[in-house]
VEXVOTI-373184 format. One record per residue: x negated, y, z negated of N, C-alpha, C, O in turn; residue number from 1; residue in three letters. Coordinates in steps of 0.001 Angstrom, whole numbers, plus 500000, padded with zeros to 6 digits. Atoms other than C-alpha are relative to their C-alpha. Example, Ala and Ser with C-alpha at 12.3 -4.5 7.8 and 13.67 -1.06 7.14 Angstrom:
2
     n_X     n_Y     n_Z    ca_X    ca_Y    ca_Z     c_X     c_Y     c_Z     o_X     o_Y     o_Z  pos  code
  499110  498810  500000  487700  495500  492200  499100  501200  500000  498064  501181  499335    1   ALA
  500820  498810  500060  486330  498940  492860  500770  501090  499270  500261  502198  499101    2   SER
This chain:
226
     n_X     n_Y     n_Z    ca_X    ca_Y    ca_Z     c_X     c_Y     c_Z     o_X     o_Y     o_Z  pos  code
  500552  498648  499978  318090  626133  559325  501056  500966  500510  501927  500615  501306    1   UNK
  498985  498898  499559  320042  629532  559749  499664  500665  500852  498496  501046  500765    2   UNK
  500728  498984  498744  319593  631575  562791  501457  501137  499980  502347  500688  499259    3   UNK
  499629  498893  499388  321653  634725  563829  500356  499618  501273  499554  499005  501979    4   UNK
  499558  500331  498525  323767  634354  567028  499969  501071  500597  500200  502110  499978    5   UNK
  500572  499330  499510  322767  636109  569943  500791  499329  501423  500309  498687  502355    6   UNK
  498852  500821  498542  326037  635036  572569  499466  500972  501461  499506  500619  502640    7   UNK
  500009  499180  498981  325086  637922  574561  498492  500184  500427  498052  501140  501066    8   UNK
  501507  500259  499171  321499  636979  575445  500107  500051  501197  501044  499341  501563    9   UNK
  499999  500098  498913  320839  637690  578968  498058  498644  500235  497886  497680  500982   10   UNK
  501470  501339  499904  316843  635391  578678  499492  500392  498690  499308  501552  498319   11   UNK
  501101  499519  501206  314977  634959  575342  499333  500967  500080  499555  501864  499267   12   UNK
  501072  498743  499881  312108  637374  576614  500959  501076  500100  500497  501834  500953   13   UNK
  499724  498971  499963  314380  639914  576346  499902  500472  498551  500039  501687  498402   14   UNK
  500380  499293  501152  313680  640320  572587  498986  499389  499813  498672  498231  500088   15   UNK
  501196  500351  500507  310379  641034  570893  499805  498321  499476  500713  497549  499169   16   UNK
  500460  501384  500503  308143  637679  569880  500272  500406  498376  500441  499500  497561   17   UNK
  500150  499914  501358  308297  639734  566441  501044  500625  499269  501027  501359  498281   18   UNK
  498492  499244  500802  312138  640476  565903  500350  498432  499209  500132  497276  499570   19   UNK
  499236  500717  500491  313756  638651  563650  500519  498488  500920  499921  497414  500852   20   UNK
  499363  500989  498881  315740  636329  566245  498754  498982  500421  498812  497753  500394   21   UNK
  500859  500762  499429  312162  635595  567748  499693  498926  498639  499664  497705  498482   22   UNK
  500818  501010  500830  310856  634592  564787  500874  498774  499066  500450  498104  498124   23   UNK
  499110  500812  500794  313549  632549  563496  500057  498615  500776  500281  497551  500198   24   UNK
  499746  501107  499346  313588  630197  566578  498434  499825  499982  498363  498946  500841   25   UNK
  501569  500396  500024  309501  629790  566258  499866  499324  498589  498992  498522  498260   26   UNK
  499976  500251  502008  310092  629185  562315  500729  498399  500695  499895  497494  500721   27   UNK
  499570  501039  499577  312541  626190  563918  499642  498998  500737  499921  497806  500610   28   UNK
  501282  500813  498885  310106  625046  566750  499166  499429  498885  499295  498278  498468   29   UNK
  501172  500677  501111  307109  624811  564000  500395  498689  498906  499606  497809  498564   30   UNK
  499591  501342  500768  309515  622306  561651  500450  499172  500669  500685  498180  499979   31   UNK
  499633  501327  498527  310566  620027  564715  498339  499336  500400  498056  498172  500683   32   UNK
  501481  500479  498969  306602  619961  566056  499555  499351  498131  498803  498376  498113   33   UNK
  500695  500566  501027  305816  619164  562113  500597  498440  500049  500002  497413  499721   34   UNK
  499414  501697  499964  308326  616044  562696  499138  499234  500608  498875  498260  499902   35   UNK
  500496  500820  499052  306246  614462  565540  499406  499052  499492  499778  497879  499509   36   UNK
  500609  501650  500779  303872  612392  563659  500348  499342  499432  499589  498706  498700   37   UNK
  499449  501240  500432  306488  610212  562675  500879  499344  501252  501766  498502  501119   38   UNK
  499092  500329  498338  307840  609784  566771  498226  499117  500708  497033  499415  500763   39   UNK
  500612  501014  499794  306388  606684  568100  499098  500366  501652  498066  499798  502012   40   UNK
  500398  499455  498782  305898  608765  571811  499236  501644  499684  499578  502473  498841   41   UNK
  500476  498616  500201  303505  611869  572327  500859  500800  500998  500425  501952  500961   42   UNK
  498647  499034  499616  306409  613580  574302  501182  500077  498921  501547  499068  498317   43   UNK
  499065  500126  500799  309010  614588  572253  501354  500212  500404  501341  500989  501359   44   UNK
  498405  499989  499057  313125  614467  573300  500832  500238  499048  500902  499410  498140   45   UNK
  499038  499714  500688  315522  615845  571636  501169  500499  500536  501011  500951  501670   46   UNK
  499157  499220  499859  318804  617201  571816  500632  500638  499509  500845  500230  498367   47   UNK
  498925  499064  501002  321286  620169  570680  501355  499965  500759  501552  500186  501954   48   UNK
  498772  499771  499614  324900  619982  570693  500606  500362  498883  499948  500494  497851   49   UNK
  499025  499528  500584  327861  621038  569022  501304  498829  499803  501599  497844  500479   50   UNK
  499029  500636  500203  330744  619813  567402  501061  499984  501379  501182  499109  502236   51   UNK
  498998  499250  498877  333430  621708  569778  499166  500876  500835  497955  501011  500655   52   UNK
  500949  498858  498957  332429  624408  572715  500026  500852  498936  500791  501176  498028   53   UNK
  500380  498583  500376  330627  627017  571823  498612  500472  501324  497488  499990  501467   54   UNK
  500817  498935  499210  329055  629540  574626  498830  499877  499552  498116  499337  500397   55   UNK
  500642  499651  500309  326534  630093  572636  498723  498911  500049  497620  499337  500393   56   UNK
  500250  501335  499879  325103  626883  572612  498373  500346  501009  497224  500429  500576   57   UNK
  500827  500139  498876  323051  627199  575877  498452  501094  499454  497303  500654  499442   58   UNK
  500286  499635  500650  321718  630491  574172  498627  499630  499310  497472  499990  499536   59   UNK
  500747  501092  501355  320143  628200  571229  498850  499418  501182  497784  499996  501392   60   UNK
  500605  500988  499321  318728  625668  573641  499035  501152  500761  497886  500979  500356   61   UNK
  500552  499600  499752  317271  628306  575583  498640  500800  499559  497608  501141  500137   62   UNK
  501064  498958  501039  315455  630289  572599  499372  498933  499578  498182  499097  499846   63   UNK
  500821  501159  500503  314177  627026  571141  498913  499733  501084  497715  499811  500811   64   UNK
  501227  500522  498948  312317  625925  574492  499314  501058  500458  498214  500914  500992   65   UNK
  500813  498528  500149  311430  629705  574631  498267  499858  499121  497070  500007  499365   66   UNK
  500782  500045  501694  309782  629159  571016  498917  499410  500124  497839  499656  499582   67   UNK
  501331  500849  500366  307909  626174  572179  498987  500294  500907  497844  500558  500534   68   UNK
  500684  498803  498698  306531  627639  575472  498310  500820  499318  497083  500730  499340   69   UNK
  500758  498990  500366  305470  630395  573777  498758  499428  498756  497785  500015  498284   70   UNK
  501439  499827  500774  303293  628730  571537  498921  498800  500397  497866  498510  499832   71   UNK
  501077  500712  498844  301668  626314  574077  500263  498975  500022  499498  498327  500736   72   UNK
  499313  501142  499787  303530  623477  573769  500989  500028  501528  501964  500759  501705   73   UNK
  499242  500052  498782  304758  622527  577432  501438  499367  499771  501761  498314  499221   74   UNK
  498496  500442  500402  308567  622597  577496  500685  499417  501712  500195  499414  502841   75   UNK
  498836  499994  498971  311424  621687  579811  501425  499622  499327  501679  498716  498534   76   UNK
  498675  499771  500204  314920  622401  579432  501100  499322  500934  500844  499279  502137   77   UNK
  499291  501433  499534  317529  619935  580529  501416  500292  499718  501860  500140  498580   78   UNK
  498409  499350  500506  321337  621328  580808  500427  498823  500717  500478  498531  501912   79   UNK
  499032  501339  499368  323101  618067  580804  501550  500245  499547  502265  499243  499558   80   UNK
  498799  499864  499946  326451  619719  579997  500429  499853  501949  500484  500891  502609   81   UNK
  499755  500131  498216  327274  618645  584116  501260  500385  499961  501491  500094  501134   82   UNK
  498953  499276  499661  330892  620294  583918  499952  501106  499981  500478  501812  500842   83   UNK
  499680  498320  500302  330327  623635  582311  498568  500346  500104  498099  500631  499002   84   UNK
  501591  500091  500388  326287  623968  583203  500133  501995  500162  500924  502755  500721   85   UNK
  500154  498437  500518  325128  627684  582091  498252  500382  500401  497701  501366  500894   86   UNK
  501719  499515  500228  321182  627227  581767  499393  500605  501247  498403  501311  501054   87   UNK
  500234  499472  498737  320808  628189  585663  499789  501409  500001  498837  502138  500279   88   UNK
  499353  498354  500077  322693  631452  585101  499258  500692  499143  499004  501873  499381   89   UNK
  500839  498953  500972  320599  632495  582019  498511  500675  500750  498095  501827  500634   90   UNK
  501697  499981  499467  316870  632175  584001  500358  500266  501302  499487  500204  502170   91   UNK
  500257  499201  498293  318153  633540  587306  500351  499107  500861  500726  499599  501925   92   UNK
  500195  500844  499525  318341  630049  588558  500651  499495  501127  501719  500093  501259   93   UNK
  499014  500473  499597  319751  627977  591226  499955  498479  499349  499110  497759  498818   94   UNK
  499615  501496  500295  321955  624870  590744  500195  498825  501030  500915  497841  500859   95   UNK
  499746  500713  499098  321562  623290  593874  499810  498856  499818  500717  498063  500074   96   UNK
  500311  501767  500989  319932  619969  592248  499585  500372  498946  499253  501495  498568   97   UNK
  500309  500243  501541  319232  618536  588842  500519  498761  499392  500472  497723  500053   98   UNK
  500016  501197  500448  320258  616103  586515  500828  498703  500563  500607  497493  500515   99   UNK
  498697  500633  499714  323438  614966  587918  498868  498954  501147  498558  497787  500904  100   UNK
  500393  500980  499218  321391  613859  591263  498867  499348  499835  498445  498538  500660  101   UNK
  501015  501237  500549  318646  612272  589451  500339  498467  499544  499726  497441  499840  102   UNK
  499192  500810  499931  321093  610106  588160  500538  499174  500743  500724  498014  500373  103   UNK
  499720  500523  499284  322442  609430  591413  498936  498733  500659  499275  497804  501393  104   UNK
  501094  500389  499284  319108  608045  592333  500071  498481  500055  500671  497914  499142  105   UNK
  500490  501158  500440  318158  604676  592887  498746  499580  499597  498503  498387  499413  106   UNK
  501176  500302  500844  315053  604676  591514  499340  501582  499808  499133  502428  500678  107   UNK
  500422  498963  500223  313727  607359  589640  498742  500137  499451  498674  499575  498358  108   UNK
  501118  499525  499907  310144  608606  589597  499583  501015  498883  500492  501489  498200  109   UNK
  500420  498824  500729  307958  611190  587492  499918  500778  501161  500098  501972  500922  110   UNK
  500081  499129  499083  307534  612507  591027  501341  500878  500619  501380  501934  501250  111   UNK
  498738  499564  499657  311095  612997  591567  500913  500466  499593  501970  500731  500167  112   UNK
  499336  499297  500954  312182  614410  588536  499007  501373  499916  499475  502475  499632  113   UNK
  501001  498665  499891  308852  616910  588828  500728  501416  501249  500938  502625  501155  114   UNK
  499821  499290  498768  309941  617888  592478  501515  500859  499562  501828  501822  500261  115   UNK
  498389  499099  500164  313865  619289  590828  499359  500592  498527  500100  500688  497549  116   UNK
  500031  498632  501218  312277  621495  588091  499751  500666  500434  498994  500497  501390  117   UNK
  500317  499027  500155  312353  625009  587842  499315  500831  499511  499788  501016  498390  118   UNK
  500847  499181  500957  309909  627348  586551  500841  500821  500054  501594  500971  501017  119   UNK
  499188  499289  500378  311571  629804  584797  498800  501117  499538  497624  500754  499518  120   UNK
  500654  498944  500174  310140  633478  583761  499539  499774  498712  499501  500811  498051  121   UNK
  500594  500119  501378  308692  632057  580463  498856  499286  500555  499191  498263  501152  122   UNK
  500703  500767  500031  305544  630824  580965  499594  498529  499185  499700  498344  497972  123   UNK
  499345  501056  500642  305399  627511  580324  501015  498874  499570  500796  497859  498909  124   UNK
  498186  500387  499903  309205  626384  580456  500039  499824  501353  499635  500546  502265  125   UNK
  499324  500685  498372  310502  624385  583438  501600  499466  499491  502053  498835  498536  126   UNK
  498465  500131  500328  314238  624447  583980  500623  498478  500775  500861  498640  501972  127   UNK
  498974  500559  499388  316180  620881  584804  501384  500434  500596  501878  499306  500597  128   UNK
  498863  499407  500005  319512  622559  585810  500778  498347  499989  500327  497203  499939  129   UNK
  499111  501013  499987  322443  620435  585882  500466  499156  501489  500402  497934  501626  130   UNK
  500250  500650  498637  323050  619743  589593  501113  500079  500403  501858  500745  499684  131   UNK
  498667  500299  499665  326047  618981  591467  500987  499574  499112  500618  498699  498328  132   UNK
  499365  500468  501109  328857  618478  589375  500705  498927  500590  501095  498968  501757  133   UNK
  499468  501445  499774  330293  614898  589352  501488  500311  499626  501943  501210  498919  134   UNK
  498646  499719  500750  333906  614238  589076  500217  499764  498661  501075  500294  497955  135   UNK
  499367  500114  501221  333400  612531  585998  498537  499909  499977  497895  499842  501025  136   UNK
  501522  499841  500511  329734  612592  584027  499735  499144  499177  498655  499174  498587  137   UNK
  500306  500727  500884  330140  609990  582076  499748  498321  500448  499143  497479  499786  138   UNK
  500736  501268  499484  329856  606854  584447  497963  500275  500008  497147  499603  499377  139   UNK
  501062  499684  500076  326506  608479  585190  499198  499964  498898  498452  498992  498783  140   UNK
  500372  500619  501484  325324  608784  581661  499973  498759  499001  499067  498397  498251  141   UNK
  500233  501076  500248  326202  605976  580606  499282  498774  500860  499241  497615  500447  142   UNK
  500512  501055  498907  324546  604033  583520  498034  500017  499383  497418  501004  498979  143   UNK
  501578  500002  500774  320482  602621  582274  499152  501432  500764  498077  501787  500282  144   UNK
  500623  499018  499702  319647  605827  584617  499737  500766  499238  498585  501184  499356  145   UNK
  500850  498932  501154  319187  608140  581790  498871  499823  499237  498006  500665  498997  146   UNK
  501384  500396  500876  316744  606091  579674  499237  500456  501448  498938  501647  501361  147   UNK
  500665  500119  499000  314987  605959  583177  499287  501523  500280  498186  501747  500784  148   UNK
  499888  498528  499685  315328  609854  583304  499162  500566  498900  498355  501409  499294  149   UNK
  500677  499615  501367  313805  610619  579889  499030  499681  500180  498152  500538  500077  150   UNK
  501380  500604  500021  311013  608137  580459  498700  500350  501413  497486  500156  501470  151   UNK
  500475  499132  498996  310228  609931  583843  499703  501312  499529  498549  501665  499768  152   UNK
  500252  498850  500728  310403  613220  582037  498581  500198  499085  497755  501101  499213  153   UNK
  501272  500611  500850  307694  611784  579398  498856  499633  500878  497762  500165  500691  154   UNK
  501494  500072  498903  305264  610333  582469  499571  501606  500605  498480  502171  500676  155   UNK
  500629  498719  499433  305670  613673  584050  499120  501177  499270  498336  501961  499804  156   UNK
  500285  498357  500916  304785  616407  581352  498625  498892  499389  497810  499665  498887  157   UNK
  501484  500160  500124  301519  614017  580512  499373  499452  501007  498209  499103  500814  158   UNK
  501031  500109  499270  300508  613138  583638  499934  501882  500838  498869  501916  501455  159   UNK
  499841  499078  499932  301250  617137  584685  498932  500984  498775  498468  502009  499274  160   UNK
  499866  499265  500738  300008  618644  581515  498770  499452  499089  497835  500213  498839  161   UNK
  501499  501077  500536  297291  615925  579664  500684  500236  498553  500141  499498  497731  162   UNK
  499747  499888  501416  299307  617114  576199  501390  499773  499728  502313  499756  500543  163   UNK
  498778  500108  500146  301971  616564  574219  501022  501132  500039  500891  502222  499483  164   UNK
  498926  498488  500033  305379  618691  575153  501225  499943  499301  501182  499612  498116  165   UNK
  498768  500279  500633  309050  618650  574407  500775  500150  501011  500504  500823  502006  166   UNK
  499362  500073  499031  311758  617936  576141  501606  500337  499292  502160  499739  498370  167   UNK
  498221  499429  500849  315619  619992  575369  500604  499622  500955  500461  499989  502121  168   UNK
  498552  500134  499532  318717  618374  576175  501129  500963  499728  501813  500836  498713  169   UNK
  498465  499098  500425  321538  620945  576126  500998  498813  500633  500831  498161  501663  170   UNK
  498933  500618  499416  324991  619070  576114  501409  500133  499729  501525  500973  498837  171   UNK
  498894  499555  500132  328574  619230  576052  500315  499901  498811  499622  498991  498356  172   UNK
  499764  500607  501552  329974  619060  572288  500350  498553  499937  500758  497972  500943  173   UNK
  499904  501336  500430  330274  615669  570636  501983  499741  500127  502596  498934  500826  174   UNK
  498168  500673  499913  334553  615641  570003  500586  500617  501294  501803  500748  501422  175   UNK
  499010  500219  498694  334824  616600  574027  499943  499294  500552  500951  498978  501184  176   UNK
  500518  501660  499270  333309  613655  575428  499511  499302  499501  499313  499668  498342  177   UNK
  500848  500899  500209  331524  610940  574970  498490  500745  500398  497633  500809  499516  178   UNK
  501470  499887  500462  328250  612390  576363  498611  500547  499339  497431  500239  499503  179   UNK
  501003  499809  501096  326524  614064  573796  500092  498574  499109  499571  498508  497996  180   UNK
  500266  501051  501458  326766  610929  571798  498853  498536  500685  497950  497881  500165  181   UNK
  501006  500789  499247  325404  608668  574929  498692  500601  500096  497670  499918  500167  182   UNK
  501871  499531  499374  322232  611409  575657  499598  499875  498094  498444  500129  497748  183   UNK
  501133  499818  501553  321195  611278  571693  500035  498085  499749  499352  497519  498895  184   UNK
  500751  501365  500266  321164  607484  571870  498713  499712  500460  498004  498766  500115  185   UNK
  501409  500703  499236  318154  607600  574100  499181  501603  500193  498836  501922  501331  186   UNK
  501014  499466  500316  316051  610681  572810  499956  499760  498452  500761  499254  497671  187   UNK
  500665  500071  500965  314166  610893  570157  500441  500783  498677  499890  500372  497656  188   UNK
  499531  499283  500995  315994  613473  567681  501006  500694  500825  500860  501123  501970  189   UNK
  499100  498857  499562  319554  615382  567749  499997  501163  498903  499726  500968  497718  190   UNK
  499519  499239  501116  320325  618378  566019  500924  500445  500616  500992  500575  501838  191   UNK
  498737  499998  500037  323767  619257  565347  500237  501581  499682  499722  501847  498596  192   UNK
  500005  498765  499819  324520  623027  565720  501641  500615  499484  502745  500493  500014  193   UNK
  498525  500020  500632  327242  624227  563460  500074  501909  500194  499019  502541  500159  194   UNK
  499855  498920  499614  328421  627730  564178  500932  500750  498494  502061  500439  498115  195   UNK
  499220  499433  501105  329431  629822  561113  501678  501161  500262  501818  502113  501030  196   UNK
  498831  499599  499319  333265  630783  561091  500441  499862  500924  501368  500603  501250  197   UNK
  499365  500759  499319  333754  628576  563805  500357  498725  499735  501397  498067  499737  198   UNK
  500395  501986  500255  332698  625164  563081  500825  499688  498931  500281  500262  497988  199   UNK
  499327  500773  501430  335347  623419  560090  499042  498935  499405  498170  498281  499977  200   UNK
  500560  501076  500953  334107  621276  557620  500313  498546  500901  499481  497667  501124  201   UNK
  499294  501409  499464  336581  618427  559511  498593  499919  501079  497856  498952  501268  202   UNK
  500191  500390  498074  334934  618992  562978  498638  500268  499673  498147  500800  500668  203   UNK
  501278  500174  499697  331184  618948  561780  499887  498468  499115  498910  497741  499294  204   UNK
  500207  501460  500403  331891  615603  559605  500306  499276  501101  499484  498409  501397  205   UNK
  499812  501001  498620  333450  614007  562854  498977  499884  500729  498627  498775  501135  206   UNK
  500865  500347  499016  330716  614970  564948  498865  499361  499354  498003  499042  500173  207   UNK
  501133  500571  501145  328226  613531  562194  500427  498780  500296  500114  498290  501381  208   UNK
  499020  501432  499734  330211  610363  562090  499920  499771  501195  499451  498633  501191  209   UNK
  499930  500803  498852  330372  609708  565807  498498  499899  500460  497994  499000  501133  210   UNK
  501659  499942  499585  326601  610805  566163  499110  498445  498983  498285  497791  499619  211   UNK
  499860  500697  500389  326125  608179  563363  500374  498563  500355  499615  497626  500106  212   UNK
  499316  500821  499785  328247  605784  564459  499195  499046  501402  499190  497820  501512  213   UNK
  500641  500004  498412  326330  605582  568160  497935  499216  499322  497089  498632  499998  214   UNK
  501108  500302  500239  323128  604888  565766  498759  501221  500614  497545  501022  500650  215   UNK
  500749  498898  499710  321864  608481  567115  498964  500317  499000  499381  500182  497849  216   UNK
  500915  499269  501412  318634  609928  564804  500331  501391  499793  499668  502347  500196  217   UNK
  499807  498852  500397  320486  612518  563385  498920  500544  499474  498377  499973  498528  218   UNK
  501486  499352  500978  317374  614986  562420  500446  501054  499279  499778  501179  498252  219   UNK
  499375  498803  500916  319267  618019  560893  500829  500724  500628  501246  500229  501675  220   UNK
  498909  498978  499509  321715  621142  561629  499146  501179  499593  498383  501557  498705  221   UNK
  500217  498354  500029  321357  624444  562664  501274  500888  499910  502382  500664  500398  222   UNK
  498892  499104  500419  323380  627137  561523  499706  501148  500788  498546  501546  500894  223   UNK
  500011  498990  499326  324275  630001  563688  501080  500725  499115  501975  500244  498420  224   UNK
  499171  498914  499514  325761  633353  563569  500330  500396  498032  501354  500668  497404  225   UNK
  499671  499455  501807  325127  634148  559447  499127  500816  499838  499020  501400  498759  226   UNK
């Protein structure tokens, strides 16, 4: 799907539900929530990344869990880029904890992933932030703590909520690290976010291919900024 980039978003609610922009990321929500009845869990997990950085990124992730919010689907937003985290800064937020020290945990809870969300000024939307930043983010990710983290995420938002929600991973691009390719092994759908007049042909087949390669469920691409 094509969306319009919008780098200079200060929070979704800052444009109408009935501009263009809004309705483009609700048009994108409604064909993701039509996927579900073929996802084996009534939580749903997904993630958005990028080939290479792109700013804008966080943006996306933010207007999407906006989208679903807003139409009564309980969200939470999950900035697992842990070097360059942004999603704090958009919703006002602090980064004092989040994913990083969930990770750290030795045993992780629905109660203890509940107690580090943020409500954010969207009704509806709870912010994971990213947390302390680690020296490196990828022992962590790769450690069985993330499945652990997802599946806490999933107890919480139905024992919290009694319905099904969604759950957004924002993450670093696929050809800078490894972990966008580790967090889409263990949700439920990625989409791959190609940025027009940025993104090359090369550097959205690579990130296809390594997302691929990992056995990720590639679910589709979004096109920005046309």
């Amino acid at each position: 799907m094509a969306i319009r980039s919008q780098e200079q978003v200060t929070l979704p609610t800052d444009y109408d539900t009935d501009s263009k922009y809004s309705r483009a990321y609700q048009t994108l929500y409604a064909n993701i929530r039509l996927s579900w009845n073929n996802q084996r869990t009534r939580q749903q997990t997904i993630l958005l990344t990028t080939p290479t950085a792109y700013n804008g990124l966080a943006a996306t992730a933010a207007s999407l869990a906006t989208a679903a919010a807003q139409s009564g689907t309980p969200a939470v937003l999950v900035d697992a880029d842990l070097h360059t985290p942004s999603l704090h800064q958009r919703f006002g937020l602090s980064n004092d904890t989040g994913l990083s020290d969930l990770l750290s945990m030795t045993t992780i809870t629905s109660q203890a992933t509940a107690s580090r969300l943020q409500l954010t000024p969207v009704p509806g939307l709870r912010l994971l932030s990213a947390g302390s930043t680690p020296s490196s983010s990828t022992p962590l990710l790769l450690s069985s703590r993330l499945e652990e983290v997802v599946t806490s995420f999933c107890q919480m938002v139905a024992e919290t909520e009694g319905k099904s929600g969604i759950i957004i991973f924002h993450s670093a691009p696929v050809l800078g690290s490894i972990d966008a390719v580790v967090i889409a092994t263990v949700v439920a759908q990625t989409f791959l976010t190609i940025v027009s007049g940025r993104t090359t042909r090369s550097q959205a087949k690579q990130a296809q291919e390594q997302l691929q390669r990992a056995h990720a469920q590639l679910a589709g691409a979004i096109l920005l900024g046309v």
